[in-house]
N, C-alpha and C positions, 0 to 999 in steps of 0.2 A: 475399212481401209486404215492402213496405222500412218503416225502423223509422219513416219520417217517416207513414208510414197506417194502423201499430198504432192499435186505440182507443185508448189510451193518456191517462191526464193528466201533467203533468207532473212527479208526486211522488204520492205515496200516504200515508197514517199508518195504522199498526196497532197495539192495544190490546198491550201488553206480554204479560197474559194468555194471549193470542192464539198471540202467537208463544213463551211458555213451553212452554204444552198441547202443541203440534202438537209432530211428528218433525218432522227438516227437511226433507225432502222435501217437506212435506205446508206447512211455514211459507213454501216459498218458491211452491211450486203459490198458497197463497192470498196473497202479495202484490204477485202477478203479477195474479191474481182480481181483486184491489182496487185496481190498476192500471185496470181498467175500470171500476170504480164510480162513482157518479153523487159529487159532492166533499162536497156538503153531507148527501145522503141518505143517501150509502155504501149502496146498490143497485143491484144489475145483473142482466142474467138472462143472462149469457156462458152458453154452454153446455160441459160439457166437451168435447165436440170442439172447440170453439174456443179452450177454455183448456191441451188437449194440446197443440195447435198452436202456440200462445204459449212454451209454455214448450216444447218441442221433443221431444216423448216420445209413446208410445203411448197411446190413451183408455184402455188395457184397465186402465192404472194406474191409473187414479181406481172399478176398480168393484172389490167386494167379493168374497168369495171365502170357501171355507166355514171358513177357519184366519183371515181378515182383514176388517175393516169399507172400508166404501166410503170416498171420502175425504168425500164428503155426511155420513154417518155420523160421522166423526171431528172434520167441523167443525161439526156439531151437540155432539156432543159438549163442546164448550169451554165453551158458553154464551153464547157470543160472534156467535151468527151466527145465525137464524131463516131456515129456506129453505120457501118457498111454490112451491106448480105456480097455474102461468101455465094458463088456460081457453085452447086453441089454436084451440079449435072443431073439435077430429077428434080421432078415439078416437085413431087412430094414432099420436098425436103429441103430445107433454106437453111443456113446456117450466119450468125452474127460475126463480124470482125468490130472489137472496142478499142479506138484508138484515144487513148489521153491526151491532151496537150502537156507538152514537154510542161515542169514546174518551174517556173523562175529563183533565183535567190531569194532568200530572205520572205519568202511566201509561198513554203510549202513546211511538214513535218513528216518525218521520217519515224517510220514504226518496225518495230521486229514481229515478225513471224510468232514469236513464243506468246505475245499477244494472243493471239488465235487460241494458242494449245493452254495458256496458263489461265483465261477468262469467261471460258466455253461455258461453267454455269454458271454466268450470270444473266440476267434479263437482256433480250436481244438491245433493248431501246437504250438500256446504260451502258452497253458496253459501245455505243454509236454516242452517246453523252461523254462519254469519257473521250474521244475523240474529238470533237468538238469543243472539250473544254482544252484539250492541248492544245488548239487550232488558238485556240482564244491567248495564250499565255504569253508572257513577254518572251522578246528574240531570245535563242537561248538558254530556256529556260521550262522547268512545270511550274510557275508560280505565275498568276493571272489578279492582276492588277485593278482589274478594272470595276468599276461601280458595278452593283446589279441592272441597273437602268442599263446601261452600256453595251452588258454580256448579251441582254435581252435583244439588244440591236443589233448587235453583233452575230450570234449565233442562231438569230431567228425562233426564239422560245419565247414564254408567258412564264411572269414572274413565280407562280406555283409550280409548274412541271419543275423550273431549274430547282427553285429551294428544295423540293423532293423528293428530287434525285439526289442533289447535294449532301442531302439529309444520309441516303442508304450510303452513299460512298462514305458518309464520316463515318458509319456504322460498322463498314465495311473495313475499312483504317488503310481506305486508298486516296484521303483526301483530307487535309487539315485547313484550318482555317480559322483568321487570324483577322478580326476587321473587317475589310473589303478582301484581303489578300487570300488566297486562296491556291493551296500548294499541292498538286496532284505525286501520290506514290506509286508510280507504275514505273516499274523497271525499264522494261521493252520500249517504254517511250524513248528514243533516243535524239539526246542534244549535241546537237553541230556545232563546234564550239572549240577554239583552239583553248587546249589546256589551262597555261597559264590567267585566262581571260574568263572561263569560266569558274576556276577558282575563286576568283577574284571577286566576282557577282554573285555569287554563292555566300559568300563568306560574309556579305556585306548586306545579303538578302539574311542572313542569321540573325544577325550584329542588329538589324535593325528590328525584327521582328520581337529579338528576345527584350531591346530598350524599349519598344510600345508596348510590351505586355507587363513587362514590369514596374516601368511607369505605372499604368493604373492597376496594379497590386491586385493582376488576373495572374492565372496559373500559365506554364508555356509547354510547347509539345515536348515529348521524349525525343523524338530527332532533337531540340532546341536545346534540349536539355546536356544529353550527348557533346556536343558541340560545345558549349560552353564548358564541360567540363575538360575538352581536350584541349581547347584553346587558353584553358587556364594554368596546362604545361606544355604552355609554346608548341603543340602538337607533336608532342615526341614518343617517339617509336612511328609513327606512321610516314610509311615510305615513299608513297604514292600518292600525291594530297588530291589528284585530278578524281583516283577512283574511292578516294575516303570517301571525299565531296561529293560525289554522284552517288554512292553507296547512302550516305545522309538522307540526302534530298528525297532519294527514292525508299524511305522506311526500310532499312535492309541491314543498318548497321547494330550489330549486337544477335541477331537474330540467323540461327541455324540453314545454311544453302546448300538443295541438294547440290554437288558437285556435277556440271554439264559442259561438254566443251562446246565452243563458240567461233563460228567463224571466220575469217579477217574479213572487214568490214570496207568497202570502197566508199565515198559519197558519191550518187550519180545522181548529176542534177539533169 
């Protein structure tokens, strides 16, 4: 199946919550799920065979087992998702209805679809870690603030899985990190954020990253680097400081992009 006839919408948002509660395996299985929901209803009755399929794995992983809950189970569980059977009209054959609770402001993250198509090989359980870690980040923003003690709380992990993982994403050069701070480069993450305001936190998220490392006479990343050098001519030539700054943030600037067009984008909370 090619990715242009996935059901697919073009971006999805999940309740922070959401993707706290879940493993990752289980955070990325549902917002693949919620890839196929309806945008306003956040509804769908994909079935898991069809959601195994999507995400490229056996069905037998979504069923329960006498040491394990089903994944139906674990995303009832959150609170976050109410599942109904579908009337088929034949005993034989049941079908699921997965309704989400609507996302509130300000505690949820909004992902693109190209997510899907641009991460597909990586380990199912990092690319649900990568998720997780954007859940965790400041409003606004892919930079995640918080202690390790914190994240562990936060995101429901043990201090070795996260360093780990952390470990391959630096390796991977989707994820920098700076102290406690900890800046994820993933495009397709998308930040809600009026322009001039994200600018603004960006710039200041730089500013301050490049004086802590310099101070103690550590090296600072190529985004930092970047950055200071264009801030050191008043940023001139660059026309659009919203999508330099997003361009930065996400590892992207300096570096060759296939050409793809892109959608207009609504926010539906």
């Amino acid at each position: 199946m090619s990715y242009e006839r996935l059901p697919f919408k073009s971006y999805t948002v999940m309740s922070n919550n959401l993707i706290q509660e879940l493993r990752c395996a289980d955070v990325y299985r549902t917002y693949v799920l919620l890839l196929t929901a309806d945008k306003t209803a956040l509804n769908t009755d994909t079935t898991l065979d069809q959601l195994a399929y999507f995400v490229g794995e056996k069905v037998t992983n979504y069923k329960g087992g006498s040491n394990s809950e089903s994944f139906n189970d674990k995303l009832k569980a959150t609170g976050e998702v109410k599942i109904n059977k579908i009337d088929s009209g034949r005993k034989d054959r049941s079908r699921n209805e997965y309704i989400f609770n609507p996302v509130k402001e300000q505690h949820y993250r909004r992902i693109d679809r190209a997510f899907y198509d641009e991460y597909n090989t990586l380990d199912l359980k990092l690319r649900g870690f990568l998720l997780k870690l954007f859940s965790a980040a400041e409003p606004h923003s892919c930079i995640i603030k918080l202690s390790m003690r914190k994240l562990e709380e936060l995101i429901h992990m043990n201090h070795n899985t996260i360093s780990s993982y952390i470990k391959q994403l630096k390796e991977l050069d989707l994820l920098d990190e700076f102290g406690d701070w900890k800046i994820l480069k993933v495009e397709s993450f998308i930040i809600d954020l009026p322009k001039d305001k994200f600018v603004e936190e960006t710039m200041a998220g730089f500013d301050n990253m490049i004086a802590n490392n310099e101070s103690k006479g550590g090296p600072i990343s190529r985004e930092c680097m970047i950055y200071k050098k264009y801030k050191k001519k008043n940023f001139e030539g660059i026309g659009n400081m919203h999508a330099f700054m997003k361009s930065l943030l996400s590892g992207f600037v300096g570096k060759k992009q296939k050409k793809k067009e892109k959608e207009p984008i609504t926010i539906i909370l």
